[in-house]
C-alpha positions in Angstrom: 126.6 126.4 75.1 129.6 126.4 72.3 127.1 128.1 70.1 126.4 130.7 72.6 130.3 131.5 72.8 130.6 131.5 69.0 127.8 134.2 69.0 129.4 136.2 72.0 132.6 135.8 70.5 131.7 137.2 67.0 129.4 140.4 68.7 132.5 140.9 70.4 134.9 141.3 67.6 132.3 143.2 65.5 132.2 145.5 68.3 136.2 145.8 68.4 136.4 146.1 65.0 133.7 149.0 65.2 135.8 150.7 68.0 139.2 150.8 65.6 137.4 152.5 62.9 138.4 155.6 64.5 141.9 156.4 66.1 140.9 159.2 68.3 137.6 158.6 70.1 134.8 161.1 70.9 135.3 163.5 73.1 139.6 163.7 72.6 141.5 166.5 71.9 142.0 166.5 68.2 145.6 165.9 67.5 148.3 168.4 66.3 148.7 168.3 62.4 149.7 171.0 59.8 148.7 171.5 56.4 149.4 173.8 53.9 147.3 175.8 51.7 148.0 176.9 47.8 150.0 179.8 49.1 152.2 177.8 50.9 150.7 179.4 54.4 151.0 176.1 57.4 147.9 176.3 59.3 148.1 174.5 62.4 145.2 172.7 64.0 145.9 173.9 67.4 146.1 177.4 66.1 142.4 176.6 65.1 140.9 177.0 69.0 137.9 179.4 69.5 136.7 178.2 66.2 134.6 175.5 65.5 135.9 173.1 62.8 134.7 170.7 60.3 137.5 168.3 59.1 136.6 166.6 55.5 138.6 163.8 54.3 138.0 162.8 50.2 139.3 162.1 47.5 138.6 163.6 44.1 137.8 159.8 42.5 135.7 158.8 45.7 131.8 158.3 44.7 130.8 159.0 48.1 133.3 162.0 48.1 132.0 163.5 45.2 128.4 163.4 46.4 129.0 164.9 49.4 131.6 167.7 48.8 128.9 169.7 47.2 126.3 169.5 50.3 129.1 170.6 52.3 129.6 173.8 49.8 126.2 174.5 49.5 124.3 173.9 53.3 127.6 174.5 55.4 130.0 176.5 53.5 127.8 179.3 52.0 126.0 179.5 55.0 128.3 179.6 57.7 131.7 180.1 55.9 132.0 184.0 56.4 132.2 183.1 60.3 135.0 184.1 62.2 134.2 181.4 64.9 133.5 178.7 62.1 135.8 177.1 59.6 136.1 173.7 57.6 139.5 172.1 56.4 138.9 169.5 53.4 141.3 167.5 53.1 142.3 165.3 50.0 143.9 162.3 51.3 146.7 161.1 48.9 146.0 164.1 46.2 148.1 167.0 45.3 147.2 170.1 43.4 148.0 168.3 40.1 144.4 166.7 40.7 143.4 169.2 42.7 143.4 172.3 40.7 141.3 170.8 38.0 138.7 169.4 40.3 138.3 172.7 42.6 137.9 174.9 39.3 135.5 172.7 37.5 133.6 171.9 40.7 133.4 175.9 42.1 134.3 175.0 45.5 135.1 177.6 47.7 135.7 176.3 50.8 139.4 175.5 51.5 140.6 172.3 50.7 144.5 171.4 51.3 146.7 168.5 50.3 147.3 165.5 52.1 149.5 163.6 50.1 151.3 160.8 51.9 147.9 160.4 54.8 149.8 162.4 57.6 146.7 164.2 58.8 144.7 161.2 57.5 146.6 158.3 59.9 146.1 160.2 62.9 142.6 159.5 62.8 142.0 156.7 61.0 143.6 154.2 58.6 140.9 153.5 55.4 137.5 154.4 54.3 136.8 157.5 53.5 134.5 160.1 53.2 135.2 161.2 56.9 134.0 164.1 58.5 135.2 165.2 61.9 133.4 168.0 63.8 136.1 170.1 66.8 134.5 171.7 68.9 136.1 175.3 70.1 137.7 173.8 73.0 139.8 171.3 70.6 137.7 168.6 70.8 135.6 165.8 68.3 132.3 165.7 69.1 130.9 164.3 66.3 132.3 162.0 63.3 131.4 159.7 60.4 132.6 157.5 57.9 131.0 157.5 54.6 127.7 159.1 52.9 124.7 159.0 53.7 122.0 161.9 53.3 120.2 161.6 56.3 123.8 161.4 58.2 124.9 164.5 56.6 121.9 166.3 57.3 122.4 165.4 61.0 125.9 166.6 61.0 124.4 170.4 59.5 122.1 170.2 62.1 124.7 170.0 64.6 126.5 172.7 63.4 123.5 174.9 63.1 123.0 174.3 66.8 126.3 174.8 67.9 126.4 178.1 66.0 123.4 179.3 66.9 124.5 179.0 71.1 126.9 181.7 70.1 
């Protein structure tokens, strides 16, 4: 009997511990946040309704990061980053354009990426780990996320979009 506790004690916690990976669940309204772009324009997530959105979070030292930034340019970005109902927001958690700069230019990314040195957009959804992706839909809500890469993963997430696109 104290072995069966023990066990439903630790599947429990796992299953806490699971549920904290992520500060806003599925299905929330994404939270407020602004960020600011190499011009110094402030886009606004709220301002970002009617579109759908793919929130990135890396860092330009991150393995993981810099195995999947260039799926995202090449199967989501060049294929659906001239849409006006479509948009991604990359964001480099800790990383200002001192780093950033250098790694756009000698990586070619086009899609926009913005700064976000001291994890203010970061902490509202989470509080380590990363890659992340986050996936709003146009109503202001996550319907999808993920923590780390993995290939099969990722191509899940372009399939998503692909279908949610393709509804329109």
């Amino acid at each position: 009997m104290k072995s069966i506790i023990s066990v439903l004690a630790l599947v429990l916690s796992m299953g806490l511990a699971a549920a904290q990976e992520w500060k806003q669940p599925l299905h929330a309204t994404v939270p407020d946040f602004v960020v600011e772009n190499k011009q110094g324009q402030k886009i606004n997530a709220q301002s970002l309704r009617g579109k759908l959105v793919l929130i990135n979070f890396f860092a330009t030292w991150c393995p993981p990061c810099r195995q999947e930034l260039p799926r995202l340019q090449e199967e989501i970005w060049q294929k659906w980053g001239g849409r006006a109902d479509f948009t991604v927001m990359v964001l480099a958690r800790e990383e200002g354009w001192d780093k950033l700069d250098p790694f756009i230019r000698d990586k070619g990314y086009t899609f926009p990426i913005y700064p976000d040195l001291n994890r203010g957009v970061f902490s509202l959804f989470a509080d380590s780990q990363i890659p992340r992706n986050v996936l709003v839909d146009k109503d202001g809500k996550i319907i999808y996320q993920s923590i780390g890469y993995e290939p099969e993963e990722f191509s899940s997430l372009v399939s998503l979009i692909a279908s949610k696109l393709e509804k329109e």
